[in-house]
C-alpha positions as CSV (number, residue, x, y, z in Angstrom):
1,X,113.1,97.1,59.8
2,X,109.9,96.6,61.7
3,X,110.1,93.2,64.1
4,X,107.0,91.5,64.9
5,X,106.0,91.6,68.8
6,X,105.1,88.0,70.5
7,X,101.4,88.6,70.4
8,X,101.7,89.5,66.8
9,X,103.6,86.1,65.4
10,X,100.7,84.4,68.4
11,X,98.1,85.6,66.2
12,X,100.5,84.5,63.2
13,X,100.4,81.4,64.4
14,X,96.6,81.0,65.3
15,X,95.4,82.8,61.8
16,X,94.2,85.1,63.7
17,X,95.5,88.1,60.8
18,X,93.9,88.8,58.0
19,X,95.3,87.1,54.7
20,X,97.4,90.2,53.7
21,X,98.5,90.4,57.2
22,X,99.9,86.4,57.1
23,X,101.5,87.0,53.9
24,X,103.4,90.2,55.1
25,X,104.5,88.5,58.3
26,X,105.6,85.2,56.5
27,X,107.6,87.6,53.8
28,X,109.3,88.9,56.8
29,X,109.7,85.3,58.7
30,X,111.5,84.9,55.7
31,X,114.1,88.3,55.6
32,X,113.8,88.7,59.2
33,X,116.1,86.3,61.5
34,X,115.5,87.6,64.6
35,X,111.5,87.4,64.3
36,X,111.9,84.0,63.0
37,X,113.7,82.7,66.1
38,X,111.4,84.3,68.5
39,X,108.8,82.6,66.4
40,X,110.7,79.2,66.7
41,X,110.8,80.2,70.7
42,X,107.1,80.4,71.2
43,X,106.8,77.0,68.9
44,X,109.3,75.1,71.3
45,X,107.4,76.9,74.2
46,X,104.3,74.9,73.1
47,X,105.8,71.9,72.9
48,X,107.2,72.3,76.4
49,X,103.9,72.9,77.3
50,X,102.1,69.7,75.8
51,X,105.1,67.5,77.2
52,X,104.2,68.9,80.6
53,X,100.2,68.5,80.0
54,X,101.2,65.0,78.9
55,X,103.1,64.5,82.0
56,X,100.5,65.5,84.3
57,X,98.0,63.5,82.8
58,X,100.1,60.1,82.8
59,X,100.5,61.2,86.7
60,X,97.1,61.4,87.0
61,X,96.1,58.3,85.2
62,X,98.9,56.3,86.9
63,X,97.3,57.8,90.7
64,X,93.7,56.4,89.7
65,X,95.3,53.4,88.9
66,X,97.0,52.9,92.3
67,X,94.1,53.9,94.0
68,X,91.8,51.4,92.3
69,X,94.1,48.5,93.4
């Protein structure tokens, strides 16, 4: 069996397949455990990465806030 690479289940993820392409990967999501944990991986990746974006900007805001005073 074929498993799907990281930039493959990225364009997955952004549509960026064609339609026979999404269908084909999402049959094998389905079959496939190991693609569909590294596809879980790059989700919780993501997530990490807005958390930390919404960190930064809470810093950011709370640093104007104490320079304003």
């Amino acid at each position: 069996m074929k498993h799907y690479t990281k930039e493959e289940l990225e364009s997955y993820r952004q549509h960026g397949m064609s339609v026979l392409g999404r269908l084909t990967c999402s049959a094998h999501l389905k079959e496939c455990a190991a693609c569909a944990d590294l596809l879980k991986e790059l989700e919780a990746d993501d997530a990490f990465v807005m958390e930390l974006r919404d960190s930064i900007r809470i810093f950011d805001e709370a640093a104007k806030c104490d320079k304003g005073k």
